[in-house]
C-alpha positions as CSV (number, residue, x, y, z in Angstrom):
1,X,44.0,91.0,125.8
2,X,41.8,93.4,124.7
3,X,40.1,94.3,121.1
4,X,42.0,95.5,118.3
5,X,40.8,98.5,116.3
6,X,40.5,98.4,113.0
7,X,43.5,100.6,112.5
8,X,46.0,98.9,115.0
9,X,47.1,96.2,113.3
10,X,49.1,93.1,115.3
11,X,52.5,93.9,113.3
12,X,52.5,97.1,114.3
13,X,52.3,95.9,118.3
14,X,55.5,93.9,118.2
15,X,58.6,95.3,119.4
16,X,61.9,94.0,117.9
17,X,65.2,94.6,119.0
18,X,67.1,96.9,116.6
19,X,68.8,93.9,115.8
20,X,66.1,91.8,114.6
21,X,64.3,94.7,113.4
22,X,67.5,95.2,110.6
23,X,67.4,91.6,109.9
24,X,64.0,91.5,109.5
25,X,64.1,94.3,106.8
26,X,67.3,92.8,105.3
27,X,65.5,89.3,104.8
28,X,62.9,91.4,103.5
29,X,65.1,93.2,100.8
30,X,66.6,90.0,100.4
31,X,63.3,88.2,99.9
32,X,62.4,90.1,96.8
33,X,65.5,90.0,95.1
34,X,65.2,86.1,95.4
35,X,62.2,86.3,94.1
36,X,63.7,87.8,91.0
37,X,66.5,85.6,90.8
38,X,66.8,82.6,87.6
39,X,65.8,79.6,88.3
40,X,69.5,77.7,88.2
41,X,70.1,80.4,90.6
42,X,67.3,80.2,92.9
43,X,67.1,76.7,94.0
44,X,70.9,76.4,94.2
45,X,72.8,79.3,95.6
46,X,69.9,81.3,96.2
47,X,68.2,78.3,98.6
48,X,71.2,78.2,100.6
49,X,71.5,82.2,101.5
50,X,67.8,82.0,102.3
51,X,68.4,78.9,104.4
52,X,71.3,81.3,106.0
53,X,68.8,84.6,106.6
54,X,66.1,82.4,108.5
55,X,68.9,80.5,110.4
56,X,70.6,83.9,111.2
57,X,66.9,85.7,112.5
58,X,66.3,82.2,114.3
59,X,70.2,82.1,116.0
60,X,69.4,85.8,117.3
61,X,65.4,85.0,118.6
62,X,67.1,82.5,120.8
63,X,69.6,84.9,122.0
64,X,67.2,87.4,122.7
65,X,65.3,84.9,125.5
66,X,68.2,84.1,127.1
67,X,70.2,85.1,130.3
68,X,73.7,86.7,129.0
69,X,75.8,84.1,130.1
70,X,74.1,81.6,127.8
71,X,73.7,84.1,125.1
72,X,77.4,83.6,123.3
73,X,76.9,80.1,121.6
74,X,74.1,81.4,119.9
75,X,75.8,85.2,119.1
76,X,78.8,83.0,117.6
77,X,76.4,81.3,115.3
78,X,75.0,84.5,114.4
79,X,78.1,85.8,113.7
80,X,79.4,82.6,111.7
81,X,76.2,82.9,109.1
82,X,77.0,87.1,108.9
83,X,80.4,85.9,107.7
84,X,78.7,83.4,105.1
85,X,76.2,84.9,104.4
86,X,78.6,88.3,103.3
87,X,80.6,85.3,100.8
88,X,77.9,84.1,99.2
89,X,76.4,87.5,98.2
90,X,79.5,88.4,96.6
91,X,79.5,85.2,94.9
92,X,76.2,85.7,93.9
């Protein structure tokens, strides 16, 4: 791989799916609201939807490598911490 210039910077050579590339920027948004959140908040409910997030981006990497066929499991698991994830920010 060749040199990079001082203005091409390694993020800006990935290519994400759309998908990942909204769940990226919704961790992100995410990210700095937990930053922000109190403490009895942060390392209870707030630990878990984080937890959720990475487990979601991670459930959607792996689909992204694999042949279709295999790709549901992982899609359902996706899905499954969408619908928990929707919960716990309404609880939150």
């Amino acid at each position: 791989m060749g040199e990079l210039d001082s203005t091409h910077s390694i993020k800006a050579s990935i290519k994400l799916l759309p998908l990942m590339h909204h769940s990226k920027d919704t961790y992100l948004l995410w990210y700095s609201y937990y930053q922000t959140l109190p403490k009895i908040h942060r390392y209870t409910l707030g630990q878990k939807i984080d937890t959720l997030f990475i487990e979601l981006i991670e459930a959607l990497s792996i689909a992204s490598f694999l042949k279709s066929a295999e790709k549901l499991h992982f899609i359902e698991l996706a899905i499954q911490k969408v619908d928990t994830l929707k919960i716990l920010l309404m609880v939150l």
